[in-house]
N, C-alpha and C positions, 0 to 999 in steps of 0.2 A: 382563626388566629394561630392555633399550633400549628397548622401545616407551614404559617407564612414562618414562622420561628425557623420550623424545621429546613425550610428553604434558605434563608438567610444563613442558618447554620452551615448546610452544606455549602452555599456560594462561599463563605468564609474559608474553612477547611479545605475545597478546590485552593483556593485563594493562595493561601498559605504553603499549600502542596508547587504550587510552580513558583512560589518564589524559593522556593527551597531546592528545587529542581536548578532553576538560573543562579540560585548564589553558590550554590553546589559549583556549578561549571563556572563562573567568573568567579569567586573570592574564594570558596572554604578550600576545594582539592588544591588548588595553587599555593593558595598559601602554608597548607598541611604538609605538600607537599616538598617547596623551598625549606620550611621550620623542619620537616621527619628528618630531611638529608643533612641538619645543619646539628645533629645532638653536643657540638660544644654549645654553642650559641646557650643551652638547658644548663649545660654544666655551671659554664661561665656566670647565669643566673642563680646556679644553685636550686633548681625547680628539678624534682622528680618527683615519683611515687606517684601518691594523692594529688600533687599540687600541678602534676602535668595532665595527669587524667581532668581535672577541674579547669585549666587551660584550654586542650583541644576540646572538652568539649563544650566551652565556651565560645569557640573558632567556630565548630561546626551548625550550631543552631542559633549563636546569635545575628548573622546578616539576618537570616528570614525570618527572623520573630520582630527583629528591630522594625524593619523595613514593612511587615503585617499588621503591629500596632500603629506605626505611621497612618497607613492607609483606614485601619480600622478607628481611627480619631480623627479622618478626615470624612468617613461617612456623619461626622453630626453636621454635615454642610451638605448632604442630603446622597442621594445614589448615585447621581449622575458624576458628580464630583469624587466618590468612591471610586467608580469604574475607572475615571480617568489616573486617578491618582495609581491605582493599578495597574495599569498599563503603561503610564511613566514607570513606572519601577521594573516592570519585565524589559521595558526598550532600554534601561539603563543598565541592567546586569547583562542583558546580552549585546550590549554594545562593551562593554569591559571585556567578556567574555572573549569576543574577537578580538578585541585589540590586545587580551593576553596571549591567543592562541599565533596573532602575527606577530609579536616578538620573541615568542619562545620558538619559531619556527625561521627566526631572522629572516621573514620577510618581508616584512614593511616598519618602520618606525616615524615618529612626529607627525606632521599633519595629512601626511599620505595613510599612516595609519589611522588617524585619526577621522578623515575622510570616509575609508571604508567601513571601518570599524559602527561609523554613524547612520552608513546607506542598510548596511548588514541590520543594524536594529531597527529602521524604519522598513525597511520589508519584513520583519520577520515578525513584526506588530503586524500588519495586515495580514500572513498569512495565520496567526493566533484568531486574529479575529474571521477570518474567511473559514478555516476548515478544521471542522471538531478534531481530526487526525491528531494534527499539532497541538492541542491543548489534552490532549488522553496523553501522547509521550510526554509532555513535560507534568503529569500525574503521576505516570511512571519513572523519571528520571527524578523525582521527588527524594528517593534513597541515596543521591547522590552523596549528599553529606553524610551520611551513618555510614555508608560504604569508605569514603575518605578517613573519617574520625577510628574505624577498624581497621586500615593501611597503617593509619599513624601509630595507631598503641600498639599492632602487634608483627607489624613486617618491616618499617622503616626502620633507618639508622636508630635514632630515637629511641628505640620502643627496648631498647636495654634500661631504658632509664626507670621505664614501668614495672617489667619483672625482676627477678631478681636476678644478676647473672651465676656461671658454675664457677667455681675455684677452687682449689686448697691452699694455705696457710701452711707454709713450715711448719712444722712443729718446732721444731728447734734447731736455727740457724750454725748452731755450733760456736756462736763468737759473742761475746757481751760489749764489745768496742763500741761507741756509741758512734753515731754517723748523722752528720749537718751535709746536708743539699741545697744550692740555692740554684736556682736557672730562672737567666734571664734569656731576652727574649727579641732575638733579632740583630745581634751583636757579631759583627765580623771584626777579624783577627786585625785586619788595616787599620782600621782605625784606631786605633789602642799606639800604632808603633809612630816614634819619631827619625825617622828614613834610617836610621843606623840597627835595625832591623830588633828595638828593644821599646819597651813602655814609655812613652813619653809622660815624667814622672812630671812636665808644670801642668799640662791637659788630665792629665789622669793620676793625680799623685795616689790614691786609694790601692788603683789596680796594679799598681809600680810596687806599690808596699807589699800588698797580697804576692805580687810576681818574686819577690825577696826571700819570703817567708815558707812560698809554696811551690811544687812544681806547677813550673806554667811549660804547657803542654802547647807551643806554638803552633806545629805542623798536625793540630788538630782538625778533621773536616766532621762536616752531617753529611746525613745518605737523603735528606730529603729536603726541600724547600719552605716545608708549609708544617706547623708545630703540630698538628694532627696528627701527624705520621713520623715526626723528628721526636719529639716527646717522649712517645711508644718504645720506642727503638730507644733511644738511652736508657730507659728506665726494664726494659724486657732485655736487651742485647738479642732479638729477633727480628727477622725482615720483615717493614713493612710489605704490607698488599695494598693493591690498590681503593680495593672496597673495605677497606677497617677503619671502623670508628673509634674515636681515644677512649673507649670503654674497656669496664672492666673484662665484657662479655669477648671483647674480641683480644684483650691482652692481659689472660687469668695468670698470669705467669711474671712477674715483675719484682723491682726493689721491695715494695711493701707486705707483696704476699709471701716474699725471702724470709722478710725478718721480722712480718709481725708476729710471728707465733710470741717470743719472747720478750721484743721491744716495745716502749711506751710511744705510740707515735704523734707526733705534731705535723700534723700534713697541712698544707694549704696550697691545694690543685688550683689551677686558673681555665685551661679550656679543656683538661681530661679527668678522667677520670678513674681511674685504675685503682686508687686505695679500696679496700673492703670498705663498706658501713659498717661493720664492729670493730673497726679499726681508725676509720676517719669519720663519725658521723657530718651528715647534712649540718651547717650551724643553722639555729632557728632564728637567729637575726638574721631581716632581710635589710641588713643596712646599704644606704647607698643604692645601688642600680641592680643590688639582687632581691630575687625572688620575685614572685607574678609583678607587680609592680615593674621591674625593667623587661622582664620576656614579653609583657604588653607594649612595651615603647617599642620592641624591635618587632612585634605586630603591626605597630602602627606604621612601622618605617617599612615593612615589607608591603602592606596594602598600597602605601604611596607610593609606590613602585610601581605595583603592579596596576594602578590608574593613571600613572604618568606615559607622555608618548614615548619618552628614551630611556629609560632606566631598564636594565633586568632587573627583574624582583629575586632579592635575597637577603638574608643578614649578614652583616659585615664578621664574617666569623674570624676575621682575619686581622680586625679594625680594633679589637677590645679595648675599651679603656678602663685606666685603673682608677677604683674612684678614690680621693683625698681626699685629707682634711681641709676644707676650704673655709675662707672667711669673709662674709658679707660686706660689700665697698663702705661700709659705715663704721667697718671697725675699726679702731684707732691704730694697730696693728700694721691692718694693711696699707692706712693713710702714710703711716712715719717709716715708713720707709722696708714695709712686710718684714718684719725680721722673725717671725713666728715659724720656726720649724715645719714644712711641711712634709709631711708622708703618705702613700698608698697605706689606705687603712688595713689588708693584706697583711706588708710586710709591717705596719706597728703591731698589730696583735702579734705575727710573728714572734718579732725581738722580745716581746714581752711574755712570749711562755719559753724563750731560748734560754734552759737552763739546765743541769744535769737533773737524772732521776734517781731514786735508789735504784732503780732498774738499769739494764740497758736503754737508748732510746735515738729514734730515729726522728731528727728534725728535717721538714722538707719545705720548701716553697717555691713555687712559677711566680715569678714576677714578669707581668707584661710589659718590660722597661727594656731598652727605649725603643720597644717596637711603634710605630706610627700609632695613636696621632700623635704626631711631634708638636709638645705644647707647652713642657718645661724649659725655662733657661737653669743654665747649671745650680743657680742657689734655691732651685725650687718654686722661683715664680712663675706662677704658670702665665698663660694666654691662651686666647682662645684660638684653635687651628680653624682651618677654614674649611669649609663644607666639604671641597673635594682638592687635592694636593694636585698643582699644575703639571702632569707629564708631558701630553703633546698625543698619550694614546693611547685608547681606549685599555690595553692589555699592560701598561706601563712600562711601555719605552718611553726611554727619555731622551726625545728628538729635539731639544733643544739643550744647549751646554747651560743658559742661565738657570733654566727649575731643577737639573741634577746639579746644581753649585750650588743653589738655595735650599734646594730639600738636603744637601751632605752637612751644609752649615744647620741646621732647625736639626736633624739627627745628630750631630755631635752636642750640640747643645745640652740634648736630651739625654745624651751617653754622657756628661759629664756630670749630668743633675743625677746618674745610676749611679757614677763611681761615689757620688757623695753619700748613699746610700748605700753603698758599700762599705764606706767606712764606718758606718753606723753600725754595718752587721759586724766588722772584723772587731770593733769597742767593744759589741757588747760579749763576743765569743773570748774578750782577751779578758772581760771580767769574772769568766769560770773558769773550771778546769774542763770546758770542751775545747778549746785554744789549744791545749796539751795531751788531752786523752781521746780527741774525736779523729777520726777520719772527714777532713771535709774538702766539697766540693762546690767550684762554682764553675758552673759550664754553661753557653748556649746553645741552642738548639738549632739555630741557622745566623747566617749572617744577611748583607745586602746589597745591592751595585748602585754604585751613583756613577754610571759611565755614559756618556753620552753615547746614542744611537744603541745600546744598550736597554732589559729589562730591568728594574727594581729585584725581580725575583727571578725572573727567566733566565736559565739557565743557559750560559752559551759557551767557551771557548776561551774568549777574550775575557768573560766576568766569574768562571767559575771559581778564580782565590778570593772572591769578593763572596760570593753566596755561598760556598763550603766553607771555607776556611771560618773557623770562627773559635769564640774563644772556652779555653777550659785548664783552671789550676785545681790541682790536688794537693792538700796538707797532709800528714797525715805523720804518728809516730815513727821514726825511723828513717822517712821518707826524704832523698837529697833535698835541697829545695833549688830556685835557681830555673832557667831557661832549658827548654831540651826540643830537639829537631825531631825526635823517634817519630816517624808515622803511628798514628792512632786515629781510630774511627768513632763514630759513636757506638759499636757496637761493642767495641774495646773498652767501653769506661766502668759499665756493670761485671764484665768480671778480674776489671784491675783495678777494681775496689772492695770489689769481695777479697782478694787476696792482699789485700794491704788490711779488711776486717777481722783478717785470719781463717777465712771457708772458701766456699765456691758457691757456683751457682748449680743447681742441680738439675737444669733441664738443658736441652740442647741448644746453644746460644752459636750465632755467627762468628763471634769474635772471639777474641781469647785477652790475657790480661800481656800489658807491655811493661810489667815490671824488670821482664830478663833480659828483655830485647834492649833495654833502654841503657845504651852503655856508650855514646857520644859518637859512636861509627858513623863513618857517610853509609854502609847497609843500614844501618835500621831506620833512617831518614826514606828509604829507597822505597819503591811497589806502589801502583797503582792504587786510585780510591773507586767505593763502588756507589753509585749513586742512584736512585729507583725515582722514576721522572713517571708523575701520574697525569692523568688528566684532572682538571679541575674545575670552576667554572668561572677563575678569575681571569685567564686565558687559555689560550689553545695550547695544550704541551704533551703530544701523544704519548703512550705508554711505551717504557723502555728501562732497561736496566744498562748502565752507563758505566764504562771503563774508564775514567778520569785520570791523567796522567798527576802524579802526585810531584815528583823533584820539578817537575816544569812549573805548577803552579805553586809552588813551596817558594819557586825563584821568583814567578811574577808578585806574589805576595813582599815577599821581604826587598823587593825591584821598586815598588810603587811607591811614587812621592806621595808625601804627608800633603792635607788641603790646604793647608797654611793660615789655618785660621788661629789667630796668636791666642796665647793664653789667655793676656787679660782684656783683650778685647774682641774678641772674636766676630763681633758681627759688624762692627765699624772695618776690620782685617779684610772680608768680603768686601765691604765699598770702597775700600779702598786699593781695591786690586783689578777694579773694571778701570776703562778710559777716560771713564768723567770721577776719578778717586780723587783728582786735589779738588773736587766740590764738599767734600764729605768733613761733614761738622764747621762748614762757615758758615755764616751769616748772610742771610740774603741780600741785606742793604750792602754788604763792601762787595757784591757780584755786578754785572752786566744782567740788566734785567731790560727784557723786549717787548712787545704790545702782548695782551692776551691771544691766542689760537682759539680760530672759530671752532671750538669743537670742546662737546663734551665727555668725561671720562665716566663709566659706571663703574662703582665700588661697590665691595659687599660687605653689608652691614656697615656700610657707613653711619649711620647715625649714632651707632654702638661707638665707636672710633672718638665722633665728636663731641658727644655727651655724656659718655662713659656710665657709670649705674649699674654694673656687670662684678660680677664677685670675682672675675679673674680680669686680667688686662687684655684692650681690644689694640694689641702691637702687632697683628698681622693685616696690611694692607693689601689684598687685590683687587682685578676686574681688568675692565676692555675698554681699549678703546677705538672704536671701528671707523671715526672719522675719515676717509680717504685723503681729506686735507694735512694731516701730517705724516707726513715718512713714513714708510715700514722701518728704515733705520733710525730712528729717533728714540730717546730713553726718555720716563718718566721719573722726578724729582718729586720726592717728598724730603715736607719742611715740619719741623715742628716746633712753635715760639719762635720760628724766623730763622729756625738754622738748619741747613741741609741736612738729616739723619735718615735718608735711605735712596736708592735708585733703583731701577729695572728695565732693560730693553723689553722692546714691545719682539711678543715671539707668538707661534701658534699652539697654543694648546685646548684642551677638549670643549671649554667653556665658551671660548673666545677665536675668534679668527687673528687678534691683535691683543694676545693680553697684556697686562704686567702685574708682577707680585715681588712682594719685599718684605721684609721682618724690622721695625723698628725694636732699637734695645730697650730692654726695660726701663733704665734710667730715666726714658725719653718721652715715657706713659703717663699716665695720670688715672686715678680711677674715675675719678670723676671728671673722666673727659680729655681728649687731646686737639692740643691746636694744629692743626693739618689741614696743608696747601698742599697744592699741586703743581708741577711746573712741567714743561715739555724742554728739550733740549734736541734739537736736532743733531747737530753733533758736536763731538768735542770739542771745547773752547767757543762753543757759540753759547749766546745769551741764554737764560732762561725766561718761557715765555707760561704766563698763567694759564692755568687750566683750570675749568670746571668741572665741576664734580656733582655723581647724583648717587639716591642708591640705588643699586643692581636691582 
């Protein structure tokens, strides 16, 4: 009886040893991997020390202990169903396996991958079973995962998170001035102007007030596109690299380490990291979507990825969203008409410690606003965005002019529900004396392109006053207030605010301050921008350091017409500026209405849309419709309670060979459900003809 023990033991512990080997090589290095390179993705969570150590190695030995106890709870249904059960589970990690290793090598995806990926695992089960060889290496490749799980805590991006990084702390800044920072996040300078090349105060009345009160630094640019590396660089006045992480470890040198020797600091970082822990501790509330709790959800988003046929696996480090005060469809609140305040819980805690000290004291906050997902309309209600924003391609160009008109309308939306929030900050700064005795700053870190045949973020020629140019005012005692042209980088802003603090910076910075230059001349407007173009892995953008002509795109900047999306109605503005615009807000009974079309439309989350039940509103419609029976020129009509309140031409983008996508206004929402048709229109001034609907 012992020896059979002793047998069973060792078949187990083999057992266990190659599933550890195969999830090793399909799930723990991949995914260790994508997570080690993504260390915002940790910040953004709020997860270091202890609690990332207790993370990875949670990643690294739970696939094969999960997947072991499976198998070992299927032996009470006898041996033979053990062994089978085990050997499902080897043909399914090394079928993942390959199908990770062909799209990380781009070269195969969907059912072509999925094909091989499946032959791959059914031979490599017979040769497990045919030849001891291959079942001794996957004994030895057993270390797979402790070898990953020691990449990740002590050589990845990441792994600053675990130790501690080297710094020094001023000792003493030399200045007691106190200083407020706010940055937001993905904010270009266009958008903000009403074509006469100044703040459009009914769109943005906040930023127009601030533009008054403060230098607004128009002919401002970023050196980089991605807040990783944009962040860094404001806040150090040093060149990004390409391989630097927004950690302390790689940017010891910065605002906070300037001035905390003597100031009381109120930091609240979003995807960096750069404050000391004796200066900015971890908060131990993991409210909302931080701490292990959301770094597990972008776990989970990454596995699906990386089991899906098209996806790269990665976290969306670039996607953050802020989390709010939100309120369950039951509440009375949100039924009569949501008038409830809503905020990034972020910048509420923010406003509520923004007050002077006895001390000096340095207030800071990243606000992820109105960086995508674009989900706010201006007074804060939100909706929910849709799984993936329609470009047309894979890298986000926007090969179609309706989803770069749609996504500029859902991002102005969202930059106006900021400036509201801005005026919340400038209230609460006008009710101290830091409104009089601070130096403050609100600057973005990059801006964005909504140009057709154009990137979102890619940098070209034709879009770079859209993706540099962006926005940045400084208050401060003394300081003119008022519009000014002077050329300024980001590099420029850390030490032309130390010298507005009254010191400097003390280590070697690229930039210098534009307090002296700044004297209305066409020179100091003049001189090229420098811009550091990394690679990345949301597209292909080879490494390069970039000579951007500054007065040419200063001109295309303040050149470019406004969207036209009117104040008070901005998203009816949009329909009512395509072909089919005198459809927009009738009545379907006083229209020409024609037989239904054979053909059906998929919608996603339609059912959410119809029935509502959702703690925010379901007012974003898309999906496809592939039928060959209507037109490629034809536009889809949506109705809701009978009156026309959105359209879309069907165009191609990544989802859909024939999509369409629309944004109904809030007014037009319900939570508890919206009444929404569909109609097809072939083209202007022809009938509208019913359409079916399913869900995606």
């Amino acid at each position: 009886m012992a020896t059979g023990e002793g047998g069973w033991v060792r078949a187990e512990a083999r057992r266990l040893l190659e599933l550890a080997a195969l999830s090793g090589l399909a799930l723990v290095q991949p995914m260790l991997d994508v997570l080690g390179n993504s260390p915002e993705t940790f910040v953004f969570r709020r997860v270091d020390g202890v609690d990332l150590v207790v993370f990875a190695f949670v990643v690294a030995v739970g696939p094969a202990l999960g997947l072991w106890l499976i198998g070992l709870i299927s032996g009470l249904a006898g041996d033979r169903v053990r062994r089978l059960v085990h050997l499902g589970e080897l043909a399914l990690l090394l079928g993942i396996a390959v199908l990770v290793g062909l799209k990380s090598a781009d070269a195969l995806f969907g059912r072509a991958a999925l094909v091989v990926a499946a032959a791959a695992a059914g031979l490599g089960t017979v040769a497990y079973l045919r030849f001891r060889g291959v079942r001794l290496f996957l004994s030895y490749l057993s270390v797979l995962p402790l070898l990953a799980l020691g990449v990740f805590l002590f050589s990845s991006p990441a792994s600053g998170l675990v130790s501690g990084p080297e710094y020094d702390i001023v000792d003493d800044p030399g200045t007691t001035t106190p200083m407020v920072m706010l940055v937001v996040d993905e904010f270009p300078t266009g958008v903000l102007l009403d074509g006469d090349g100044a703040v459009d105060a009914r769109r943005f009345p906040n930023f127009a007030r601030l533009g008054e009160d403060a230098r607004w630094y128009r002919n401002y640019s970023t050196v980089n596109n991605f807040t990783i590396h944009a962040v860094p660089a404001l806040l150090s006045a040093e060149a990004p690299e390409a391989d630097d992480v927004p950690l302390l470890d790689d940017h010891p040198r910065n605002l906070f380490t300037l001035l905390g020797g003597t100031y009381e600091v109120n930091a609240s970082e979003a995807i960096t990291r750069l404050c000391p822990t004796e200066l900015c501790p971890t908060p131990e509330s993991a409210e909302g979507a931080a701490g292990l709790g959301g770094i597990a959800e972008d776990a989970r988003e990454v596995l699906g990825e990386l089991v899906s046929l098209d996806a790269y696996p990665g976290p969306e480090s670039d996607f953050f969203v802020e989390p709010v005060t939100t309120y369950d469809s039951s509440d009375e609140l949100f039924r009569q008409g949501r008038e409830a305040e809503v905020q990034p819980t972020r910048f509420r805690d923010f406003l509520a410690a923004l007050e002077p000290s006895e001390g000096p004291s340095l207030h800071y906050l990243h606000m992820v606003l109105p960086h995508e997902p674009w989900r706010f309309f201006p007074d804060g209600t939100e909706y929910r965005s849709p799984s993936r924003d329609p470009r047309g391609d894979p890298a986000g160009i926007w090969l179609d002019e309706w989803p770069a008109r749609l996504g500029r309308l859902r991002f102005e939306l969202q930059a106006r529900y900021t400036d509201r929030l801005v005026g919340q900050f400038l209230d609460r700064l006008q009710e101290t004396a830091l409104w009089d005795e601070a130096v403050i700053v609100v600057a973005a870190d990059h801006g964005a392109a909504f140009t057709p045949g154009e990137g979102r973020r890619v940098l070209t020629e034709d879009n770079a006053h859209e993706i540099m140019w962006s926005n940045l005012f400084i208050r401060a005692p003394g300081l003119a207030s008022g519009a000014t042209d002077v050329a300024i980088e980001t590099f420029d802003v850390l030490p032309t605010v130390a010298e507005l603090l009254g010191t400097e910076v003390p280590w070697p910075v690229e930039g210098t301050s534009v307090l002296a230059a700044d004297d209305g001349s066409a020179a100091s407007a003049a001189g090229d921008r420098t811009y550091y173009r990394f690679p990345n892995r949301h597209f292909y953008e080879p490494e390069a350091i970039l000579r951007i002509d500054g007065p040419a795109n200063l001109n295309a900047l303040l050149a470019q017409e406004p969207a036209g999306f009117s104040a008070t109605d901005p998203v009816g503005s949009l329909y009512r500026s395509t072909p089919l615009g005198d459809l927009y807000d009738r009545r379907v009974e006083d229209l020409d209405v024609g037989a239904p079309v054979d053909a059906v439309a998929e919608v996603e989350d339609l059912d959410d849309i119809l029935h509502g039940g959702l703690s925010v509103l379901a007012a974003y419609v898309g999906g496809g419709l592939a039928d060959p029976s209507v037109g490629d020129d034809a536009w889809v009509v949506a109705t809701v309670d009978g009156v026309v309140s959105g359209v879309s031409p069907l165009f191609a983008e990544e989802r859909h060979p024939r999509g369409f996508h629309l944004l109904l206004d809030a007014d037009r929402v319900g939570p508890d459900g919206t009444d929404l048709e569909l109609y097809v229109v072939e083209e202007p001034g022809g009938p509208l003809r019913p359409l079916a609907a399913r869900t995606e």
